[in-house]
C-alpha positions in Angstrom: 30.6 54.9 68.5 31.3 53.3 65.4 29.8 55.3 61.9 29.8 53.9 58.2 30.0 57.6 56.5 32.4 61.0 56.9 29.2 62.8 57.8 28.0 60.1 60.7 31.7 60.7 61.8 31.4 64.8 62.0 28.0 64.6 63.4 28.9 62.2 65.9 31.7 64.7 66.8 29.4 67.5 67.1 26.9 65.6 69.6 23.9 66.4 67.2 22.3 62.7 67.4 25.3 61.0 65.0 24.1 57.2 65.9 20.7 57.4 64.7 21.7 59.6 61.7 24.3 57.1 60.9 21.5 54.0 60.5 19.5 56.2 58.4 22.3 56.9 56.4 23.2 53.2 56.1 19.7 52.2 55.5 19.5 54.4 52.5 22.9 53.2 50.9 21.9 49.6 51.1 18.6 50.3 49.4 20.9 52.2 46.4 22.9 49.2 46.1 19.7 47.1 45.9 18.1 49.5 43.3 21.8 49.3 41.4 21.5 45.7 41.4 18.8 45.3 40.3 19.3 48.2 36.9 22.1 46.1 36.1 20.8 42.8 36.0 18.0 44.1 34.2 20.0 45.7 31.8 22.5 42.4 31.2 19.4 40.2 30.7 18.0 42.9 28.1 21.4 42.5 26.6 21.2 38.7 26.8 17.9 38.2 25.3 18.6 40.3 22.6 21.6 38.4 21.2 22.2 35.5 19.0 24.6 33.7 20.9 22.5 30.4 21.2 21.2 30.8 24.4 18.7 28.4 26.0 15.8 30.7 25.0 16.8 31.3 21.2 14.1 30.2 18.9 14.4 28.5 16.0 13.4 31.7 13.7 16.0 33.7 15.1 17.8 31.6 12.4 16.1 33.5 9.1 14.5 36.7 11.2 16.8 37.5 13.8 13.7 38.0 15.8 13.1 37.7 19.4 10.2 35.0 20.7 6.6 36.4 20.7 5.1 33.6 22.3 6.1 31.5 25.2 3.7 28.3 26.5 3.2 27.8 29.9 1.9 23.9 31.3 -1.5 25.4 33.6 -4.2 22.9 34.5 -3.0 20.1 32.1 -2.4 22.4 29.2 -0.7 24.5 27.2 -1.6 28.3 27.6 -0.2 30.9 25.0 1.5 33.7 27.0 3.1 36.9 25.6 7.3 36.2 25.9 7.7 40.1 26.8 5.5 39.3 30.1 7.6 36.1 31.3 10.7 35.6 33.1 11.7 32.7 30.8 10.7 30.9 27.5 9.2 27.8 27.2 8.3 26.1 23.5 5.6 24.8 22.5 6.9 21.1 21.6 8.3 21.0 25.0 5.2 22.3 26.5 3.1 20.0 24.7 5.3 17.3 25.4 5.6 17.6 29.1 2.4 18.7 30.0 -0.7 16.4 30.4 -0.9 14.5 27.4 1.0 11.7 26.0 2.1 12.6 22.8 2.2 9.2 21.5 0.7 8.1 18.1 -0.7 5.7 18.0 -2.0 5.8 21.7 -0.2 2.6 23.0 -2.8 0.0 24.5 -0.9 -1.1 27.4 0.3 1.1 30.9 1.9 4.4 30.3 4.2 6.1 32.3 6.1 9.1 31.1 8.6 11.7 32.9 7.7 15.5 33.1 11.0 15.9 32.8 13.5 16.3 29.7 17.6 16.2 28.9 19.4 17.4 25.9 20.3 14.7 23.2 21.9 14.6 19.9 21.3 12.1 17.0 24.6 11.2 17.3 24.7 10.2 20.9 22.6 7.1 20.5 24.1 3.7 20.4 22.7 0.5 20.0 23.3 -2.9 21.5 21.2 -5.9 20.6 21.2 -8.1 23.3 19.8 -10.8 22.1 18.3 -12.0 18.4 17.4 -15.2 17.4 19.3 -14.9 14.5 22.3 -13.0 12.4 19.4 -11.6 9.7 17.1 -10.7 13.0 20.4 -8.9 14.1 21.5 -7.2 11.3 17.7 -6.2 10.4 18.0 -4.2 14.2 21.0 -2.8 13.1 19.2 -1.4 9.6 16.4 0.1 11.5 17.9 1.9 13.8 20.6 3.4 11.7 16.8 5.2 9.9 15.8 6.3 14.0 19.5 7.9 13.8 18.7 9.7 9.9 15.4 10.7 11.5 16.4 12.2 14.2 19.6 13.8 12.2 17.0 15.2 9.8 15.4 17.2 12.7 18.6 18.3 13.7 19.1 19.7 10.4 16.4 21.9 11.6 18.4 23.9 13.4 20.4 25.5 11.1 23.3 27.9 11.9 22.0 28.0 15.4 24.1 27.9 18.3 23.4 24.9 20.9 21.6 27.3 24.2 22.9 26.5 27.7 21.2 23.8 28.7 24.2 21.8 29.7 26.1 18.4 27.5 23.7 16.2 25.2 23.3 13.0 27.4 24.3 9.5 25.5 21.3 7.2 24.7 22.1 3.9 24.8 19.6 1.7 23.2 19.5 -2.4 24.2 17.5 -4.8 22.1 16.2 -8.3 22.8 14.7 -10.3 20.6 13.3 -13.1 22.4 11.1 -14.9 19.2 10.4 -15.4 16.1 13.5 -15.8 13.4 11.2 -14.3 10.7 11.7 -10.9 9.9 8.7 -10.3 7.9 5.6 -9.2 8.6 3.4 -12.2 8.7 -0.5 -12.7 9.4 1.0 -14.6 12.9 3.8 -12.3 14.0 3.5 -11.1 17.3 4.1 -6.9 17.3 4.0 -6.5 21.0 7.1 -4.5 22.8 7.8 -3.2 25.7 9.9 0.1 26.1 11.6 1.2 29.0 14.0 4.5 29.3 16.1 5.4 32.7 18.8 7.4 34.0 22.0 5.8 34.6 24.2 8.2 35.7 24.7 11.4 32.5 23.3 8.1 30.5 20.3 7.2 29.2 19.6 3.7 28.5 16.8 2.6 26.8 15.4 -1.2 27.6 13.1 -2.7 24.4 12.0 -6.1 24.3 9.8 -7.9 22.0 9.0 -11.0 20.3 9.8 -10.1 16.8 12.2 -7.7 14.5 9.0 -6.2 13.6 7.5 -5.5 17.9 11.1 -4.0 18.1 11.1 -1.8 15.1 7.6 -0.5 16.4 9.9 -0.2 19.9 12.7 2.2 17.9 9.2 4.0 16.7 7.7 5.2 20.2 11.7 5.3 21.3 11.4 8.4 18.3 8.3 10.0 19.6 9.7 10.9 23.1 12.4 12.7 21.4 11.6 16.4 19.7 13.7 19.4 18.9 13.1 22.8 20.9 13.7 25.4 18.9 13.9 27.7 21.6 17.4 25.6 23.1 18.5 24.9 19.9 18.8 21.0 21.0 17.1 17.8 20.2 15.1 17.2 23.9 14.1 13.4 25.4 12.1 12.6 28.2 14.1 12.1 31.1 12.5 8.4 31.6 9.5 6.4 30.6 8.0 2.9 30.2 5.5 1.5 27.3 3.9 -1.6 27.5 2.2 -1.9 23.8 0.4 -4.3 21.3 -2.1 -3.7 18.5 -5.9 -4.4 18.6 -6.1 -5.8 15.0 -3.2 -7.8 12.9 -3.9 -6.0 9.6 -3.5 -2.4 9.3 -3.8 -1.3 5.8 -3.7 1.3 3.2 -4.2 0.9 -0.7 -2.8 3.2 -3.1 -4.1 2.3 -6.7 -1.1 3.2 -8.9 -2.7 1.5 -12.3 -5.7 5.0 -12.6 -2.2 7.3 -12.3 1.1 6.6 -11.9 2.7 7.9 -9.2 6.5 8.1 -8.9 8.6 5.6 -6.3 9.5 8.5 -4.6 6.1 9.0 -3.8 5.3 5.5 -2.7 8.4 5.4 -0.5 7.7 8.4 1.3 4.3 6.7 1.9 5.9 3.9 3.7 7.7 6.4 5.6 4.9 7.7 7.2 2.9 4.6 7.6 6.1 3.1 9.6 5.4 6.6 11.5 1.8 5.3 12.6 2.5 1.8 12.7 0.6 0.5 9.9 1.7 -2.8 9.0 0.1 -3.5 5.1 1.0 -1.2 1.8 -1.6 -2.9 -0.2 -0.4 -1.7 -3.7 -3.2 -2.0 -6.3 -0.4 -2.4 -9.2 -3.0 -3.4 -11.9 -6.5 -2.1 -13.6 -8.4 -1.6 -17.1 -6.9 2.1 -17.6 -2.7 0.7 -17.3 -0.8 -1.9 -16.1 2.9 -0.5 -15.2 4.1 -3.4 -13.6 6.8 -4.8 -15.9 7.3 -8.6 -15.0 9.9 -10.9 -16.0 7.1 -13.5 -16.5 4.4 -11.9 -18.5 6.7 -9.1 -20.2 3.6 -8.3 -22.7 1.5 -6.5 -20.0 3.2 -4.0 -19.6 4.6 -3.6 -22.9 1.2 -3.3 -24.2 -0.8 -1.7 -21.0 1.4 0.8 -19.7 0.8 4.3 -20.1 5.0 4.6 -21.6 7.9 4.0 -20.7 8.0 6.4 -18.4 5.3 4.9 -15.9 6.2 1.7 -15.4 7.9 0.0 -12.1 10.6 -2.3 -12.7 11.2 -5.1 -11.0 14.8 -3.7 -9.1 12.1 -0.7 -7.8 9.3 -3.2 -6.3 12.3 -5.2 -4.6 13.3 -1.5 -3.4 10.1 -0.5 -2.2 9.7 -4.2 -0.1 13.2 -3.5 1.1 12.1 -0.3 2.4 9.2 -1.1 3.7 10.3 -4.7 5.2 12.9 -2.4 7.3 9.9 -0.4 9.0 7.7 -3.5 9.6 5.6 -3.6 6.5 4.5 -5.9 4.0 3.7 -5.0 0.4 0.5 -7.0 -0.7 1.1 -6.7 -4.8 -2.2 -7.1 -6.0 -2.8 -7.9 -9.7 -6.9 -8.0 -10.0 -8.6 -10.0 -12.1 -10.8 -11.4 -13.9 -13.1 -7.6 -14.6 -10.7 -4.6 -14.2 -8.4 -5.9 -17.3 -7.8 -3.8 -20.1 -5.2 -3.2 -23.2 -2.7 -5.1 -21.0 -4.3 -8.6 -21.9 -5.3 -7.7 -25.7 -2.5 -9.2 -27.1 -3.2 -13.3 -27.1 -4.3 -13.7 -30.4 -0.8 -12.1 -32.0 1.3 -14.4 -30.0 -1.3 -17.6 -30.6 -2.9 -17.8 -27.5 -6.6 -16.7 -28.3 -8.7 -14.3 -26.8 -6.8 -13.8 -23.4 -9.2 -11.1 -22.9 -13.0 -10.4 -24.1 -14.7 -6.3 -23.8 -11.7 -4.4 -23.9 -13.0 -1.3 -24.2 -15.8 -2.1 -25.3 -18.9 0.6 -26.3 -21.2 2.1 -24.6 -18.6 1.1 -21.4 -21.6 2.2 -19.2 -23.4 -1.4 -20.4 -20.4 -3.4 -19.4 -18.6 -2.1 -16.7 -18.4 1.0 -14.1 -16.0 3.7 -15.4 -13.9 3.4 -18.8 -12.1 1.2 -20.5 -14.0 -2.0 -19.8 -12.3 -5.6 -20.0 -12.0 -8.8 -18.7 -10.4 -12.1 -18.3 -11.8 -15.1 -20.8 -12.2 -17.2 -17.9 -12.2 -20.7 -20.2 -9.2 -20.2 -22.0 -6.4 -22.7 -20.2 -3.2 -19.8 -20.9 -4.8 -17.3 -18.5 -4.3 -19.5 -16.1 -0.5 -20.2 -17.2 0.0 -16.4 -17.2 -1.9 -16.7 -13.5 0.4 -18.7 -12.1 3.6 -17.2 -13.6 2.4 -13.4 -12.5 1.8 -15.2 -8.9 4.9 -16.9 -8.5 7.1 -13.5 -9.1 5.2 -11.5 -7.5 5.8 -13.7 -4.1 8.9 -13.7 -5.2 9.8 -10.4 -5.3 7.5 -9.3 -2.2 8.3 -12.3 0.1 4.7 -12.4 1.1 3.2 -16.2 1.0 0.7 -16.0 4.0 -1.2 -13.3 2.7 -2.6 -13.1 -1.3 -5.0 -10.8 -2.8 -6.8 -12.0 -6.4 -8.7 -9.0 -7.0 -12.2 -10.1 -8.3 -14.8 -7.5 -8.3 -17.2 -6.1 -10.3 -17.4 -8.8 -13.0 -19.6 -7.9 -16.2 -22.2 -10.7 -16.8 -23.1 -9.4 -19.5 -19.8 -9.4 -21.4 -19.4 -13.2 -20.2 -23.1 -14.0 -21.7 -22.1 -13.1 -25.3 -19.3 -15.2 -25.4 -20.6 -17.9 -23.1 -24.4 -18.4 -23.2 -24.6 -22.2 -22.5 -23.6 -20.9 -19.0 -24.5 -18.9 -16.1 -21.9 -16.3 -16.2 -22.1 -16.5 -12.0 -21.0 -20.2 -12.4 -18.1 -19.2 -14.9 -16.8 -16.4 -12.3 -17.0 -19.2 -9.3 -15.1 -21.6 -11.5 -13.0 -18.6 -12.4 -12.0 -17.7 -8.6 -11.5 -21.7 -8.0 -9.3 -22.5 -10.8 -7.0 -19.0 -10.3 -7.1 -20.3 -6.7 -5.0 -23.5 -8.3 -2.8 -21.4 -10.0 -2.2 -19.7 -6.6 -1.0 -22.5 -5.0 1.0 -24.4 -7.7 2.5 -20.8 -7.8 3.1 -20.9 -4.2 4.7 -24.4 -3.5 1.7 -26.1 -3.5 0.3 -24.5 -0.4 -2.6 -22.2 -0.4 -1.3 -19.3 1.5 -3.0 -19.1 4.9 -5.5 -16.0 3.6 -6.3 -15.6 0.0 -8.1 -12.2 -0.2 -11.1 -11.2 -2.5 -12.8 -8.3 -3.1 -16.8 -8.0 -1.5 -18.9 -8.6 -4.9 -21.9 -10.3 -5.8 -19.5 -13.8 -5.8 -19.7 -12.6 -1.9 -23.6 -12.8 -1.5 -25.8 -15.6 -1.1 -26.4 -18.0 -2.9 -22.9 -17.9 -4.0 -21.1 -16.8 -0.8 -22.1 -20.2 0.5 -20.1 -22.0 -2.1 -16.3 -20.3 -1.4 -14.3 -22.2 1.3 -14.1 -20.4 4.4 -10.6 -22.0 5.2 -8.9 -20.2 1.9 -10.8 -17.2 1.4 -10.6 -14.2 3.3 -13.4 -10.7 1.8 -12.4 -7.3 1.9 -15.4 -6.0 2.7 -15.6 -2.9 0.4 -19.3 -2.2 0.7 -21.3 0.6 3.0 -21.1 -0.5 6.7 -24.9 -0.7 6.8 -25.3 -3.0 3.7 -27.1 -6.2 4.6 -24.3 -8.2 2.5 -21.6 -6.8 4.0 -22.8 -8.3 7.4 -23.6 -11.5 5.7 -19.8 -11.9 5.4 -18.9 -11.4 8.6 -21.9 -13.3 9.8 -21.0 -16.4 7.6 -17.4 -16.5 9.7 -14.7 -15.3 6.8 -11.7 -13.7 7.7 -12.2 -10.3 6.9 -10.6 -7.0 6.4 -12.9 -3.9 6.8 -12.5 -1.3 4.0 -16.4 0.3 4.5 -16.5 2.9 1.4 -18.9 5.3 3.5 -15.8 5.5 6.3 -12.5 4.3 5.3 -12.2 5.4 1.1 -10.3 8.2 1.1 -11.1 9.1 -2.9 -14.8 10.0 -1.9 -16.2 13.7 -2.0 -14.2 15.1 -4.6 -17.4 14.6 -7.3 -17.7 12.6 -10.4 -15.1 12.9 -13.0 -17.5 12.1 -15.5 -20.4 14.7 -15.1 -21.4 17.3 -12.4 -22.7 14.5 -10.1 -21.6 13.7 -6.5 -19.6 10.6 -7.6 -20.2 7.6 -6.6 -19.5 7.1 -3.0 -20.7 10.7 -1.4 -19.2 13.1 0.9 -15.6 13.5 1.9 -14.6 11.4 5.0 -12.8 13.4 7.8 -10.4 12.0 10.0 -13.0 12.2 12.8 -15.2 10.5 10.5 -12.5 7.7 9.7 -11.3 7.8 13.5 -15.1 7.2 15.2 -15.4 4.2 12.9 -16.0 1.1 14.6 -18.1 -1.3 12.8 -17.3 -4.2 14.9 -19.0 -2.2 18.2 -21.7 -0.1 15.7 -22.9 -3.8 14.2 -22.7 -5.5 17.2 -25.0 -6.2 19.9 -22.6 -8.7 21.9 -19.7 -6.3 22.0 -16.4 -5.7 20.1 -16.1 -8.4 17.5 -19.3 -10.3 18.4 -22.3 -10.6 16.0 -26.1 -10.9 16.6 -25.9 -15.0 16.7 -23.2 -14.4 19.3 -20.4 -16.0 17.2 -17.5 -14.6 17.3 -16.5 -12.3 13.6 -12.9 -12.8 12.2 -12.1 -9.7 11.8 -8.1 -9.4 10.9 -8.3 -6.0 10.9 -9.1 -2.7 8.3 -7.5 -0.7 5.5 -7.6 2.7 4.2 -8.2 2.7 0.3 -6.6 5.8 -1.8 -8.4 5.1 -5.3 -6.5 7.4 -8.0 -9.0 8.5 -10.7 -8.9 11.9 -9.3 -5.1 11.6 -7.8 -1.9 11.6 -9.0 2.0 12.8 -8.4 2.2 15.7 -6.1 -1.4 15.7 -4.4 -0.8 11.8 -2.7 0.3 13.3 0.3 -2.0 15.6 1.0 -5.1 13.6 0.3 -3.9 10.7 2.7 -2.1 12.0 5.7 -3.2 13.0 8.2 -6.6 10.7 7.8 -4.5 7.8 7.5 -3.0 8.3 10.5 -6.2 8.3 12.1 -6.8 5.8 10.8 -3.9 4.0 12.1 -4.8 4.5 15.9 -8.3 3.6 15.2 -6.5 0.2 14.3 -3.6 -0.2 16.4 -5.6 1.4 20.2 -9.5 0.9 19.2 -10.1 3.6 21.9 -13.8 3.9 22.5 -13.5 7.9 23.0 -13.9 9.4 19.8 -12.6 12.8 18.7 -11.3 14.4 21.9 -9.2 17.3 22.8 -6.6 14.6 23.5 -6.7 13.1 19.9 -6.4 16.7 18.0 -3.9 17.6 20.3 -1.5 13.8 19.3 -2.8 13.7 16.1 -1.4 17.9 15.6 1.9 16.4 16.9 1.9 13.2 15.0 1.2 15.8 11.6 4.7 17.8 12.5 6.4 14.2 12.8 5.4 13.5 9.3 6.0 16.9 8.3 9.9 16.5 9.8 10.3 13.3 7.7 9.5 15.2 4.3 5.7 14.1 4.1 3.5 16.8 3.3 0.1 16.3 5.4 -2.8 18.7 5.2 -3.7 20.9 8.1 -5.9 19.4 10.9 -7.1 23.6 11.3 -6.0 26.8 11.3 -2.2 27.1 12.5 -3.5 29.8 15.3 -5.2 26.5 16.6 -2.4 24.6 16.9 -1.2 27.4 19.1 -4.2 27.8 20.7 -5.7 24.2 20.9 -8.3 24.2 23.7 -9.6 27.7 22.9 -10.5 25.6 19.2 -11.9 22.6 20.8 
């Protein structure tokens, strides 16, 4: 008999039962081996998870704390459950849980079909490549090029992230190569007409990525690079910049014009500032920086063809924008698919700036600057406006027009200002007249100056501020071919319907949803202020005054014509605002925003839309913007035991 011990052997030799002794014998070893085995590999993972080596579990705070991973995420019934790392077998982050569980992840939500992997391969910034396929022309080509040298920075900026940490085992960073058609227009502006659709496909090919965008314009391809960014995230556990393995987006906005206004005349805010702000609205897609340059308290804008108004209306000389930093600002934003509407309002919301016609010889250029008591003659201090019947205003019009399209590039779209006029400053200058009559020939004549300014074309939508020049009687007598209203007033006022009603081309700025100044209280007494309670980004998101008003559907009135609604804008008045608190006070509501815009989902609030809109914030967050917190941080850990 055969025996796998010294003892089998001898008891085998003594005829005492040696064969079945041997088996037990046998039996027992392999079952010390196993428990062996399995001591040691405990111990060497033990050893393993407690280094800083890099490994494919190492988070991202090992880096400062040297600290293992409290909290691991685990995908269970379409989300992402919190589990104690101590009582799992591996690690899991919660980017790349959030990212390849259930929900998209995508901001805004594209409008078209969907398809993402569950699945996701290490990348580095570097790695990505681009080839433009086609572009209809050299400036189209080059613009490509521009853009997606920022998707490279941005995604280098997260890998800055990492630190001194080494890359985990997760095997070689796949190339991503990116191919670009262009199949339309040879304008790389944003204009009132371009088309932004794209179409984004990402595939395998071998340890290659390639990524497939095509679109009509630079700006549906820059949008392209965009989503192209949001399927890429770092894992702190792995060390590594992660991308989905593939994925298809078929996209296009809802409305044309997606807006936000940052008044910079109340308080100056640095460029920095404003850049960084076109940072993140090229992060959410918006389309229009509608910079409300000029007002009554300053005018910083120093122009080469009215030199005085800032000389005279600035705050000093060290809060005024140059002409070299608009151009900058347009270059920066034209690269992300944004125009910069410069508006310079006028005739009411003038001040200092205009006070100095009668030194040079051109009369009163300006009547009630600053006026007392201001409360008689205007809504907050200094008061002033335009002398709508001297002939130079108009001169200085046309000149301020003609640079500013100039140095924006933007002749399709204008914005003259022209609210809150004071008839009663007009009627002591000008009593043979009704002072509604002087501010329609007002509008009209500026409208003149606009197009000698412009070529001698009007653009395609001249802009005004709702006012009482926007209500009947007098709202009969603008030409609905030039004029387009921002409609500024309460959703639920009767004359902000009549706009819409009376077919203008309109662009939706409702101060009870979309002004993002309200609910911080008067600065003048201990009153509310004047527009109420603070609007949350649920608030702003739920907004949709074209289904609330509407009894025919989306964009359909009660007398079943169809509204012309371009699309809406976020306003960021500053009385109450200035450098350092800009970011804060407009992302992430902007962003909200920005979906409501771009999607027009009819689901409001949901689980889904904290849960992309908590993403979209750490986006912003990664690109230097500093957004306020949607809720507490345990939230955003926790997210369906918040909602």
């Amino acid at each position: 008999m055969k025996c796998c011990g010294e003892t089998g052997v001898r008891a085998a030799r003594s005829g005492r039962g040696g064969a079945a002794y041997c088996a037990r014998v046998a039996r027992l070893r392999r079952a010390l081996l196993l428990l062996a085995a399995a001591a040691c590999t405990a111990a060497a993972l033990l050893y393993w998870r407690q280094q800083t080596d890099g490994s494919a579990t190492r988070p991202l705070h090992n880096v400062f704390s040297g600290a293992e991973p409290e909290w691991t995420w685990l995908c269970r019934n379409e989300r992402c459950e919190r589990l104690p790392a101590a009582e799992m077998s591996s690690l899991q982050s919660l980017p790349t849980c959030n990212m390849l569980c259930a929900s998209t992840q995508l901001w805004p939500q594209p409008t078209g079909p969907v398809s993402l992997a569950t699945a996701a391969v290490p990348v580095s910034a570097a790695g990505f490549a681009l080839e433009v396929i086609a572009a209809p022309t050299h400036d189209v080509a080059d613009h490509l090029e521009d853009a997606f040298s920022i998707l490279r920075e941005d995604l280098r900026t997260l890998e800055r992230q990492i630190g001194d940490t080494k890359r985990g085992d997760i095997g070689p960073a796949h190339e991503v190569i990116v191919r670009v058609s262009v199949n339309g227009s040879q304008d790389v502006r944003m204009r009132i007409d371009t088309d932004e659709s794209y179409k984004l496909s990402l595939r395998p090919e071998g340890s290659t990525l390639v990524a497939h965008i095509t679109a009509q314009s630079f700006c549906g391809a820059r949008h392209g690079f965009e989503t192209l960014s949001q399927v890429v995230w770092l894992d702190p556990y792995a060390g590594s910049l992660l991308i989905l393995e593939a994925a298809t987006v078929d996209d296009a906005p809802r409305f044309r014009y997606r807006g936000l206004l940052l008044d910079t005349a109340r308080n100056y805010f640095p460029v920095g500032e404003i850049m960084r702000t076109i940072d993140a609205m090229a992060a959410c897609k918006l389309n229009t920086f509608h910079w409300h340059v000029s007002d009554s308290q300053s005018f910083p804008l120093r122009l080469k063809s009215a030199p005085q108004l800032a000389q005279h209306g600035a705050y000093g000389p060290g809060a005024v924008y140059t002409t070299e930093e608009v151009q900058a600002v347009v270059r920066r934003a034209r690269l992300r698919g944004i125009r910069v509407l410069l508006e310079v309002d006028a005739p009411a919301h003038v001040g200092r700036a205009w006070a100095w016609g009668p030194q040079a010889g051109l009369g009163n250029l300006a009547f009630c600057v600053e006026v007392e008591p201001w409360s008689a003659y205007c809504g907050e201090p200094p008061c002033g406006q335009l002398n709508p019947r001297n002939p130079h205003v108009y001169e200085i019009l046309e000149r301020i027009y003609a640079e500013i399209i100039e140095l924006t590039g933007v002749d399709d779209i204008f914005h003259l200002g022209g609210d809150e006029v004071s008839e009663r400053c007009w009627s002591q200058y000008f009593n043979d007249t009704d002072p509604m009559d002087l501010w329609m020939d007002f509008t009209r004549r500026a409208m003149r100056a606009l197009e000698r300014a412009n070529g001698g074309k009007a653009p395609e939508m001249t802009l005004l501020w709702s006012s009482r020049l926007t209500r009947s009687p007098y709202l009969e007598r603008l030409d609905v071919k030039k004029y387009g209203i921002q409609v500024w007033g309460a959703s639920r006022w009767p004359e902000s319907r009549a706009v819409l009603d009376a077919g203008f081309r309109s662009v939706i700025s409702h101060v009870d949803a979309w002004y993002l100044d309200c609910g911080f209280g008067s600065w003048r007494d201990s009153s509310d202020g004047h527009c109420g309670p603070y609007r949350s980004w649920q608030q702003i998101y739920e907004h949709r005054p074209w289904v609330e008003e509407s009894s025919g559907g989306p964009g359909v009135g009660l007398t079943g014509e169809s509204w012309r609604i371009e699309g809406g804008e976020a306003c960021q008045w500053s009385e109450q605002l200035a450098a350092g608190g800009l970011d804060a006070r407009v992302w992430p509501r902007a962003a909200a925003l920005a979906e409501r815009l771009w999607s027009d989902r009819a689901e409001g609030a949901a689980a889904d839309v904290y849960l992309r809109l908590d993403t979209q914030r750490a986006r912003l967050r990664a690109r230097g913007v500093r957004p306020a917190p949607l809720w507490p941080r345990w939230c955003t850990h926790n997210p369906h035991a918040c909602l």
